[in-house]
KELUM-156231 format. One record per residue (C-alpha): residue in one letter; x, y, z. Coordinates in nm, 4 decimals, m for minus. Example, Ala and Ser with C-alpha at 12.3 -4.5 7.8 and 13.67 -1.06 7.14 Angstrom:
{rec 'A', {1.2300, m0.4500, 0.7800}} {rec 'S', {1.3670, m0.1060, 0.7140}} 
This chain:
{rec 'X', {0.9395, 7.2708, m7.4238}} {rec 'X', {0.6266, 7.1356, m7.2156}} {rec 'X', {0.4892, 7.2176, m6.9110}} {rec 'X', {0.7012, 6.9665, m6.7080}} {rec 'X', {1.0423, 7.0681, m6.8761}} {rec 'X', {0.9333, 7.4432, m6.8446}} {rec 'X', {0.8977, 7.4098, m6.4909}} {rec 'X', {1.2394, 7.2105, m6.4128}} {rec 'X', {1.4259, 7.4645, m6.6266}} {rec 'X', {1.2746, 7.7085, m6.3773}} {rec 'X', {1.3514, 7.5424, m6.0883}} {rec 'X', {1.7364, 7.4536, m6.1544}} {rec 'X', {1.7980, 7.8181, m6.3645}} {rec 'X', {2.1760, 7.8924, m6.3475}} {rec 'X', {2.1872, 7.7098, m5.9929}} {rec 'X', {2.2871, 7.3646, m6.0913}} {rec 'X', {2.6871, 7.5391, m6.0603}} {rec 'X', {2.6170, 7.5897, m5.7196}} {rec 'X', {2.4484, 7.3342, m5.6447}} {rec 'X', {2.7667, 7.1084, m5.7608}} {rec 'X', {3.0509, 7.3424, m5.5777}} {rec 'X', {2.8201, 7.3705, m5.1800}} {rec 'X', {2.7225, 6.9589, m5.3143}} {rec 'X', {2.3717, 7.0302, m5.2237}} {rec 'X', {2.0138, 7.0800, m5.3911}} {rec 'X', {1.7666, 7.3289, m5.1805}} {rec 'X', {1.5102, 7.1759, m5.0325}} {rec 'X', {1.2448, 7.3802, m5.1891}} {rec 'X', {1.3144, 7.2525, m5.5582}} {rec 'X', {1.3355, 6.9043, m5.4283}} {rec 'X', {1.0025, 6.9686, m5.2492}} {rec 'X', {0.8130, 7.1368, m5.5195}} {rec 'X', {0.9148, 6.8323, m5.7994}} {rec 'X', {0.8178, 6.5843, m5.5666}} {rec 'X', {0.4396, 6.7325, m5.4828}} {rec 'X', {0.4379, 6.7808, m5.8709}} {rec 'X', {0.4675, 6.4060, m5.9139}} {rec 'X', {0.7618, 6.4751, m6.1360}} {rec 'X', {1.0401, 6.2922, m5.9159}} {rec 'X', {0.8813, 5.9451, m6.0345}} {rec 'X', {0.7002, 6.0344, m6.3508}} {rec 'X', {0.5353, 5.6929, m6.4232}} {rec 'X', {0.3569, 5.6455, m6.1194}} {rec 'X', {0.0589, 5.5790, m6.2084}} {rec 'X', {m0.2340, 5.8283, m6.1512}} {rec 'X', {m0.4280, 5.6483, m5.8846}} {rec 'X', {m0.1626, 5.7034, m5.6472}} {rec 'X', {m0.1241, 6.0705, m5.7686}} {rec 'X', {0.1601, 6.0411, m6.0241}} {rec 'X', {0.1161, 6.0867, m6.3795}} {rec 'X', {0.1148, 5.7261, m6.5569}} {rec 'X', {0.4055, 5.8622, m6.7740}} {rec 'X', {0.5178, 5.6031, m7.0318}} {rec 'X', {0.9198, 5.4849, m7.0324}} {rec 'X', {0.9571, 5.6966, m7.3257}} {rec 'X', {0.8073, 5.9963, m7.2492}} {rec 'X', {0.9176, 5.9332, m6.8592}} {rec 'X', {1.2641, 5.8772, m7.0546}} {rec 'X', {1.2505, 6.2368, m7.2548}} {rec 'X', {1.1874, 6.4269, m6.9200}} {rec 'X', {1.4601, 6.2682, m6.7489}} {rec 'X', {1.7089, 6.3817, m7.0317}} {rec 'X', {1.5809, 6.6734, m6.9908}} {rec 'X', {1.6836, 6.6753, m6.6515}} {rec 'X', {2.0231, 6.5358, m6.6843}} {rec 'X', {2.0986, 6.8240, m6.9380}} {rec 'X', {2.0419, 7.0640, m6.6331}} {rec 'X', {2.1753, 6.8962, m6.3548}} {rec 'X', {2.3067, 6.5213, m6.3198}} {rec 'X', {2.2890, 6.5457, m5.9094}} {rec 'X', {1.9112, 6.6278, m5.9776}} {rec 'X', {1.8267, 6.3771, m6.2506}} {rec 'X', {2.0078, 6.1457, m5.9700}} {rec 'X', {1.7542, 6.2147, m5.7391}} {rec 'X', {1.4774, 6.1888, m5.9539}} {rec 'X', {1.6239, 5.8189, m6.0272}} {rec 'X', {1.6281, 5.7026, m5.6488}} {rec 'X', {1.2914, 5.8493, m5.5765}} {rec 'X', {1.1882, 5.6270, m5.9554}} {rec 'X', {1.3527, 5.3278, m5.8262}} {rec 'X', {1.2109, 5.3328, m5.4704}} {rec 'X', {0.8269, 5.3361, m5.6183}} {rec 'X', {0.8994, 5.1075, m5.8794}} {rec 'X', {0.9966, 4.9009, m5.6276}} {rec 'X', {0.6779, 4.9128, m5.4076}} {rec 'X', {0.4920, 4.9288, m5.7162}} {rec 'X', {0.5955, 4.5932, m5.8507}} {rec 'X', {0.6696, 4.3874, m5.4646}} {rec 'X', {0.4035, 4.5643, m5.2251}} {rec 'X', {0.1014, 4.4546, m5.1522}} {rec 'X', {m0.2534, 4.6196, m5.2472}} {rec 'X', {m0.2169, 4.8148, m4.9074}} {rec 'X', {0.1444, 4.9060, m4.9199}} {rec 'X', {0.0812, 5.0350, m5.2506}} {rec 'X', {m0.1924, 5.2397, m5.1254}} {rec 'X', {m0.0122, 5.3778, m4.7826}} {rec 'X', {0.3445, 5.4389, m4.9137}} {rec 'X', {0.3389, 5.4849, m5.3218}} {rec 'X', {0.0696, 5.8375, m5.2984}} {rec 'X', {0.3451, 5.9845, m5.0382}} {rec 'X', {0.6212, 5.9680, m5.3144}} {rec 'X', {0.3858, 6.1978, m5.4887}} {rec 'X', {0.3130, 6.4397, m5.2065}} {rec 'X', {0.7105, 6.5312, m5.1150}} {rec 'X', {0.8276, 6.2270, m4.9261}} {rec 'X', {1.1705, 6.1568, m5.0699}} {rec 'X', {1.3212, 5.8590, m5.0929}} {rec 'X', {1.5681, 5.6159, m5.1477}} {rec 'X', {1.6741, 5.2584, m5.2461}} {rec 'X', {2.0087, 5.0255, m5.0803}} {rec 'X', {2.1966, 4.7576, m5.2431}} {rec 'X', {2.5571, 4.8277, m5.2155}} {rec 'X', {2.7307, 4.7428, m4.8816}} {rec 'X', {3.1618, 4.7331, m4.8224}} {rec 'X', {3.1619, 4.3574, m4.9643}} {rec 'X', {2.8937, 4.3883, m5.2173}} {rec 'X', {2.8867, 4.6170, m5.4907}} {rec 'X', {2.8905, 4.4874, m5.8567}} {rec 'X', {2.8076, 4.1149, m5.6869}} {rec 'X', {2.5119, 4.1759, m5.4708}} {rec 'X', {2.5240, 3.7763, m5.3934}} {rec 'X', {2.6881, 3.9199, m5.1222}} {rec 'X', {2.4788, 4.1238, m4.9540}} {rec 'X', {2.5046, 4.0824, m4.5938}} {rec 'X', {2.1800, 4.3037, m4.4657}} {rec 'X', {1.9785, 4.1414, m4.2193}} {rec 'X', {1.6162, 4.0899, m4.2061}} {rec 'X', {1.5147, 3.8804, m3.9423}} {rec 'X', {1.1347, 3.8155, m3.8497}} {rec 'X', {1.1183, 3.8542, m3.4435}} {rec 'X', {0.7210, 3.8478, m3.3591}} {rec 'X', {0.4865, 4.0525, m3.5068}} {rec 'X', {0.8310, 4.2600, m3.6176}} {rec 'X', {1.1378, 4.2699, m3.8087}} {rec 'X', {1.4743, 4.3780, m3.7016}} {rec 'X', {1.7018, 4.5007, m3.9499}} {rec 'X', {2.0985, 4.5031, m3.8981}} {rec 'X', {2.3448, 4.6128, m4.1826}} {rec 'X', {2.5636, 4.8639, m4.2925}} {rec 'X', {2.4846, 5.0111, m4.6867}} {rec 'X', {2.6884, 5.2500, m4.8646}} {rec 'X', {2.7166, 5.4809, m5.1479}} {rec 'X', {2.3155, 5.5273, m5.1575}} {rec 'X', {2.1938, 5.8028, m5.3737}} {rec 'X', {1.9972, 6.0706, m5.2313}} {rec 'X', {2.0086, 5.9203, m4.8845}} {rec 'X', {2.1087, 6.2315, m4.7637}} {rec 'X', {1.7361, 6.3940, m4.8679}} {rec 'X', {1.5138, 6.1122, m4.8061}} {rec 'X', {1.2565, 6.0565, m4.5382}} {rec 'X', {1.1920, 5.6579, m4.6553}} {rec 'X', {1.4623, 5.4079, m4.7307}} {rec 'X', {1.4391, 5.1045, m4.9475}} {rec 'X', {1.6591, 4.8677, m4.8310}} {rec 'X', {1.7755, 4.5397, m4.9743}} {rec 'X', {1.8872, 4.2488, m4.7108}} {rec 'X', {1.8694, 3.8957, m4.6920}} {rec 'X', {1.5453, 3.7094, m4.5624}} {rec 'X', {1.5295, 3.3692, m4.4181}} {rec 'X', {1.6896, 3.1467, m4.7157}} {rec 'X', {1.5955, 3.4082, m4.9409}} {rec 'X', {1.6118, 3.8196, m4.9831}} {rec 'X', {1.3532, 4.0761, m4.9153}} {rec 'X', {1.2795, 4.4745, m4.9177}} {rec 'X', {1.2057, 4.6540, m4.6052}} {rec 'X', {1.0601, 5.0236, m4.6059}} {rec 'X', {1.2676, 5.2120, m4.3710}} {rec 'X', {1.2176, 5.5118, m4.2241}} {rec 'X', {1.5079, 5.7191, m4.2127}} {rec 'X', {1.4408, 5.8996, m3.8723}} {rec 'X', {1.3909, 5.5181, m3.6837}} {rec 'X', {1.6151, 5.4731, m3.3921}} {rec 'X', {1.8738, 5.2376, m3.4840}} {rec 'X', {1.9175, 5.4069, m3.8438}} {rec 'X', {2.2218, 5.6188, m3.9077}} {rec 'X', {2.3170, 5.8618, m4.2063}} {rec 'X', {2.6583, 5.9847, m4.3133}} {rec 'X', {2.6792, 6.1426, m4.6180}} {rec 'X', {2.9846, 6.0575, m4.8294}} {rec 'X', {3.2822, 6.3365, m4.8138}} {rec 'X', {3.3547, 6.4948, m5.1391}} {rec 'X', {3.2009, 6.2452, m5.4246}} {rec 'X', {3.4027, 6.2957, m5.7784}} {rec 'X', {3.0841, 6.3426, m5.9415}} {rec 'X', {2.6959, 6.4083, m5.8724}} {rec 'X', {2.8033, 6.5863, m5.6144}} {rec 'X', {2.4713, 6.7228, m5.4816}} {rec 'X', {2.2986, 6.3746, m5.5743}} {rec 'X', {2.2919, 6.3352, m5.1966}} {rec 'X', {2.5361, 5.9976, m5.1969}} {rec 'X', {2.5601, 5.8718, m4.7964}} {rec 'X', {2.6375, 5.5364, m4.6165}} {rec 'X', {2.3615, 5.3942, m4.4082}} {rec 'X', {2.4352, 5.2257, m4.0857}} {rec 'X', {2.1274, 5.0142, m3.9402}} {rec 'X', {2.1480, 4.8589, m3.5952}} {rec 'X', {1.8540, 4.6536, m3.4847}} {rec 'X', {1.6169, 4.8606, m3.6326}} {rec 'X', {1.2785, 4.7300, m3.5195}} {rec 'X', {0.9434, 4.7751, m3.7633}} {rec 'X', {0.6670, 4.6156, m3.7981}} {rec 'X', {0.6606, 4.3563, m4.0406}} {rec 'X', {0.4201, 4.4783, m4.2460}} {rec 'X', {0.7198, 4.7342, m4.3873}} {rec 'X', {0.8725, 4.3749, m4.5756}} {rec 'X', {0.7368, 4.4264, m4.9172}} {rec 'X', {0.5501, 4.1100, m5.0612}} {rec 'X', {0.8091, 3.8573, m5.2413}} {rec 'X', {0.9840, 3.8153, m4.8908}} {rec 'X', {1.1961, 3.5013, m4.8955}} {rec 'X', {1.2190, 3.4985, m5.2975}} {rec 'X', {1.5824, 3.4867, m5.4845}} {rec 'X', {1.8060, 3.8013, m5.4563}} {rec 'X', {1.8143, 3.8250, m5.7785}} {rec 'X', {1.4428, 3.8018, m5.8707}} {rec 'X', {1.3794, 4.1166, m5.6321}} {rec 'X', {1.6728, 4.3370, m5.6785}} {rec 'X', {1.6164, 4.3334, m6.1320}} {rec 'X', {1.2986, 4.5457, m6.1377}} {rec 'X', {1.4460, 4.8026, m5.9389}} {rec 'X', {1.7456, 4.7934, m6.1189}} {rec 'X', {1.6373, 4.7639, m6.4718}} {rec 'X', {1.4412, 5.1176, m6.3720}} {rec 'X', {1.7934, 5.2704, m6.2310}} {rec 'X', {1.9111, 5.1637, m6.5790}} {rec 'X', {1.6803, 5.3037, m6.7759}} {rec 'X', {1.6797, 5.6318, m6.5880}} {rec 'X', {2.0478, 5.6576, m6.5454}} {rec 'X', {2.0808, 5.5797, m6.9858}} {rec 'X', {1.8033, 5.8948, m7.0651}} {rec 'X', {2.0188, 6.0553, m6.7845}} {rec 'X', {2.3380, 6.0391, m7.0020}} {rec 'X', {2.1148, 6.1354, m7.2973}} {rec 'X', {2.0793, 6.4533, m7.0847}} {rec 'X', {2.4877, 6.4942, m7.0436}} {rec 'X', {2.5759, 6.4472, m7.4155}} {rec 'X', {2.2429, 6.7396, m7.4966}} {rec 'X', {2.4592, 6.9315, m7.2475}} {rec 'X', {2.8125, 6.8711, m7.3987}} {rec 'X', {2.6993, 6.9027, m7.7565}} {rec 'X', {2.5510, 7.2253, m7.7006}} {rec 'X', {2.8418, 7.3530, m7.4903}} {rec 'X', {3.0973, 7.2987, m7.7252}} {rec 'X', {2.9082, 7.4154, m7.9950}} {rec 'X', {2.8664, 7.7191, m7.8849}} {rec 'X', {3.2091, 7.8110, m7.7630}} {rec 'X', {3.2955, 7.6842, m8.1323}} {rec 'X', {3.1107, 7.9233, m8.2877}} {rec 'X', {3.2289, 8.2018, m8.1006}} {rec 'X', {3.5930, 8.1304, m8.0080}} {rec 'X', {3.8575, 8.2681, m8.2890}} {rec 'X', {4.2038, 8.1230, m8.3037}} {rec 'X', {4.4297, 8.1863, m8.6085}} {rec 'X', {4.1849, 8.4727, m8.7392}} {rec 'X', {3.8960, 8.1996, m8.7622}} {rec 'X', {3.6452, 8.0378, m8.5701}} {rec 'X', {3.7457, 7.7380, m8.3949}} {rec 'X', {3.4450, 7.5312, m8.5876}} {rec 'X', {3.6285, 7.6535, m8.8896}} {rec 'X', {3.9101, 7.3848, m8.8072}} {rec 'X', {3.8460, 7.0643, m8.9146}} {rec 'X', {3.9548, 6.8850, m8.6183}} {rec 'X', {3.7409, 7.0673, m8.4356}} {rec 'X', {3.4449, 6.9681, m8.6568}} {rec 'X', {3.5592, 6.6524, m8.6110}} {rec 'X', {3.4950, 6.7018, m8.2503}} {rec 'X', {3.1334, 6.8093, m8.2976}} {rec 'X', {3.0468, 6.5604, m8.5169}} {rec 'X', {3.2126, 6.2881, m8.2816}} {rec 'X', {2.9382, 6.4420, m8.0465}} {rec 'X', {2.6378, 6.4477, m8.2305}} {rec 'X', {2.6564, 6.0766, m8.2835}} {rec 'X', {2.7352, 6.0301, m7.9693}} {rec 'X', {2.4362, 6.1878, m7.8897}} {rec 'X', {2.2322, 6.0291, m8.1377}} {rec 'X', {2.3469, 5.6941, m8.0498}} {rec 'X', {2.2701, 5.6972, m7.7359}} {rec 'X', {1.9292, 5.8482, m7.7828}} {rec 'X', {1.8178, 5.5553, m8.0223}} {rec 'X', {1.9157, 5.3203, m7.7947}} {rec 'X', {1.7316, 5.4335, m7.5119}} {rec 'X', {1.4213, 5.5284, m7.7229}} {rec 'X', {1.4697, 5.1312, m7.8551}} {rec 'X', {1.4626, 5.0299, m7.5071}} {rec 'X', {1.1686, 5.2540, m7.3470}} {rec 'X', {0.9881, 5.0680, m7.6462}} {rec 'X', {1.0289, 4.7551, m7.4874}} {rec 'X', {0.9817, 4.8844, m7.1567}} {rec 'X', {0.6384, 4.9849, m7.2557}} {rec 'X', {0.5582, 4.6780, m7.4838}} {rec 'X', {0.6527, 4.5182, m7.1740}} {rec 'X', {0.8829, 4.2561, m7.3723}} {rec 'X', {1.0731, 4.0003, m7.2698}} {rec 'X', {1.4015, 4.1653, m7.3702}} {rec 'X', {1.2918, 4.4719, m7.1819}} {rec 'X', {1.5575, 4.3922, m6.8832}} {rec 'X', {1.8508, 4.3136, m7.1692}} {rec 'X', {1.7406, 4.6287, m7.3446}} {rec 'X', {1.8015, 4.8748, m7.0389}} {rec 'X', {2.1404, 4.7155, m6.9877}} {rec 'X', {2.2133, 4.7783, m7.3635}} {rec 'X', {2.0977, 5.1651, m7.3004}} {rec 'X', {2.2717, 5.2316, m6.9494}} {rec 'X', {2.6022, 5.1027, m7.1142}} {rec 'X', {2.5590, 5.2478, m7.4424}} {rec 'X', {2.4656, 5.5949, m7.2706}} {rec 'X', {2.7154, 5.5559, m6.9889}} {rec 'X', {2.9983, 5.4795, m7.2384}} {rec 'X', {2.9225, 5.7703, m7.4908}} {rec 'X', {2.8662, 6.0195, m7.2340}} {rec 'X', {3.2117, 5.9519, m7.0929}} {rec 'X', {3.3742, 5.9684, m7.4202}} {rec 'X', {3.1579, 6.3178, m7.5125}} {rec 'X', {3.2621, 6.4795, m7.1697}} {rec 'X', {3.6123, 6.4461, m7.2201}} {rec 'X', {3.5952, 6.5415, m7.5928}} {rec 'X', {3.3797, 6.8474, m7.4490}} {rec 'X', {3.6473, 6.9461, m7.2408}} {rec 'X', {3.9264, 6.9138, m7.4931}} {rec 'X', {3.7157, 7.2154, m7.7491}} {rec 'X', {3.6576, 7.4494, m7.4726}} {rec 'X', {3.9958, 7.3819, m7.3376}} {rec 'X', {4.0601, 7.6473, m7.0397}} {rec 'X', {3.7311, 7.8011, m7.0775}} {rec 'X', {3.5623, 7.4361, m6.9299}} {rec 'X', {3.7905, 7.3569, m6.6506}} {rec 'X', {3.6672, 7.5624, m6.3907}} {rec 'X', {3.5175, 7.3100, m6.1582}} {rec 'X', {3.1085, 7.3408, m6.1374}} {rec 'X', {3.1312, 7.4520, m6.5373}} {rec 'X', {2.8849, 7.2509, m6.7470}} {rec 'X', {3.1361, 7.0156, m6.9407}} {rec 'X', {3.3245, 7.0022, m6.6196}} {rec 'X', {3.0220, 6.8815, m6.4110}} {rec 'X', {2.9638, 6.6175, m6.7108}} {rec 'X', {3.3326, 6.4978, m6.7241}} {rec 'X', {3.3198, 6.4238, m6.3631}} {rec 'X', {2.9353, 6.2584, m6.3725}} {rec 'X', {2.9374, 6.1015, m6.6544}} {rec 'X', {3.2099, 5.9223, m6.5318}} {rec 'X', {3.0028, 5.7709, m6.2352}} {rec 'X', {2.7811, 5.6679, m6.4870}} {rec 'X', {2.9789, 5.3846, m6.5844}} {rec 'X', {3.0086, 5.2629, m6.2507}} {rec 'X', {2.6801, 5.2980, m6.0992}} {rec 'X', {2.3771, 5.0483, m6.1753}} {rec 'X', {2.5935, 4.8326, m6.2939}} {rec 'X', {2.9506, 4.8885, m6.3887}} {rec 'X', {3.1068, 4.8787, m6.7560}} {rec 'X', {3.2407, 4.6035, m6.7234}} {rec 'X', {2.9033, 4.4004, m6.5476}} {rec 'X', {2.7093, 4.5718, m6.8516}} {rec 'X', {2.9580, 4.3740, m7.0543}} {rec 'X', {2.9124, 4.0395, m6.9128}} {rec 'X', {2.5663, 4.0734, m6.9495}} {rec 'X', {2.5816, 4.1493, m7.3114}} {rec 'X', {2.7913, 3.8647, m7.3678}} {rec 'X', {2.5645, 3.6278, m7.1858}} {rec 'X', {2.2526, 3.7076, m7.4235}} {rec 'X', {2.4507, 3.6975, m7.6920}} {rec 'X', {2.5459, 3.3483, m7.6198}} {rec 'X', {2.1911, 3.2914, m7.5844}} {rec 'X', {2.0518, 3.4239, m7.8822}} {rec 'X', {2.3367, 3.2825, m8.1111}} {rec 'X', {2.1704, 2.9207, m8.1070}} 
């Protein structure tokens, strides 16, 4: 274990129980990850994170999805939100907004709104130049870690085009609610975000104002997927070792319960699941870092691979500890109820699908 994993492991403890039952992370945790730089690992070190590679970035963050899915959540939005100003802000909103990711800002990233979830074409989020200002009007929802952050990252159209705006969350106009009683990631911080002529200056519109939806929103989103994929990583580690252990040390019928092959069958179902989904995602951080042109193809591949298998791996998790995992906020019950937000969020199971089907079309000649 390194230093970074050492001092997560630390941080979350036997908490991450808790945590899921009250649906909230301390603030000190949250506060100490973030000054450590280890919310948004590949930041580079110029603006005081530490120029992690996808792969090594990608370890970590199984790491933390083993622990605590609501946390590795968080860790995601606060990824995707400097990505994002990483790859559309200028030299000087680079140099203003990305070192304050670094320093315990948290924040977070809109798409989704009541009309557009899987199909952002329909994004309805307005951001309308007025002067030397923008006003912002819109109503987002289900946006992770909203409830934490101090900066928002929201998505909205632009002219004939789209844009980002950098939000803060305490600006008059901007409104909160956290969503009531998610089925999974409970603690992740989920919330709705009502905006109401929210008035910045325009120098908060990231640079690419104006370009296609689309163009924007697949940086940030091919980060959430990556994230999300090492995430699931994370949940089969978790579910694998769980029922493993209660295996080994469960008797029914005078014999251990791994003495039965079915329930062998059961642990080795898990171990490739686990395996899998790790190749994948080490096949795609590859590609990440080679900076390929398949790199946006490959995270889909891993968030639906990992998504898929974690989903599968929870419930077979549940079915070898039986009783002894259905207490809600126990570790295979956590990861039947995440993992199954997995394969709705960045990009449903069924999106993931049509995108796979689309490249292979392509590459088929």
């Amino acid at each position: 274990m390194n230093d970074r994993e050492a001092l997560v492991s630390e941080l979350v403890g036997d908490r991450a129980d808790t945590w899921d039952l009250t649906g909230l992370i301390p603030a000190e945790p949250l506060r100490k990850l973030g000054e450590a730089g280890l919310l948004c690992g590949e930041l580079p070190e110029q603006y005081g994170g530490l120029g992690l590679s996808s792969l090594d970035n990608g370890r970590f963050t199984a790491h933390v999805g083993s622990l605590c899915s609501s946390l590795r959540s968080v860790m995601t939005s606060q990824g995707m939100a400097a990505w994002t100003i990483q790859r559309l802000g200028s030299a000087q909103q680079r140099a203003d907004h990305l070192p304050r990711l670094t320093s315990g800002t948290l924040a977070a990233v809109g798409f989704s709104e009541p009309e557009a979830g899987s199909d952002l074409s329909a994004i309805s989020t307005e951001i309308r130049p007025d002067g030397d200002d923008v006003v912002v009007d819109g109503r987002k929802v289900w946006v992770t870690a909203a409830h934490y952050a101090h900066l928002l990252v929201i998505f909205g159209r632009y002219g004939d085009g789209a844009a980002a705006v950098l939000v803060p969350a305490d600006a008059p106009g901007v409104t909160v609610e956290r969503v009531a009683d998610p089925m999974g990631c409970r603690a992740a911080g989920h919330a709705g975000i009502r905006l109401d002529s929210v008035r910045l200056p325009r120098g908060h519109v990231l640079g690419g104002a104006g370009a296609a939806l689309t163009m924007l929103v697949t940086a940030a989103l091919s980060y959430g997927r990556m994230s999300v994929a090492w995430g699931c990583v994370g949940i089969l580690r978790a579910c694998l070792a769980a029922a493993s252990r209660h295996a080994k040390s469960r008797e029914q019928f005078g014999r251990p319960l791994a003495q039965h092959q079915l329930i062998g069958g059961h642990l080795a179902d898990l171990l490739v699941a686990e395996q899998t989904a790790t190749r994948v995602c080490e096949h795609a951080s590859h590609r990440w870092d080679e900076g390929s042109p398949d790199m946006v193809t490959a995270a889909v591949l891993a968030k639906h691979v990992g998504a898929t298998q974690a989903a599968a791996a929870a419930a077979t998790a549940v079915q070898v500890l039986a009783s002894a995992g259905a207490s809600d906020g126990h570790v295979v019950a956590r990861a039947y109820r995440d993992a199954k937000l997995m394969e709705i969020i960045e990009g449903s199971n069924e999106l993931c699908r049509l995108m796979l089907a689309q490249h292979a079309l392509s590459v088929s000649g």
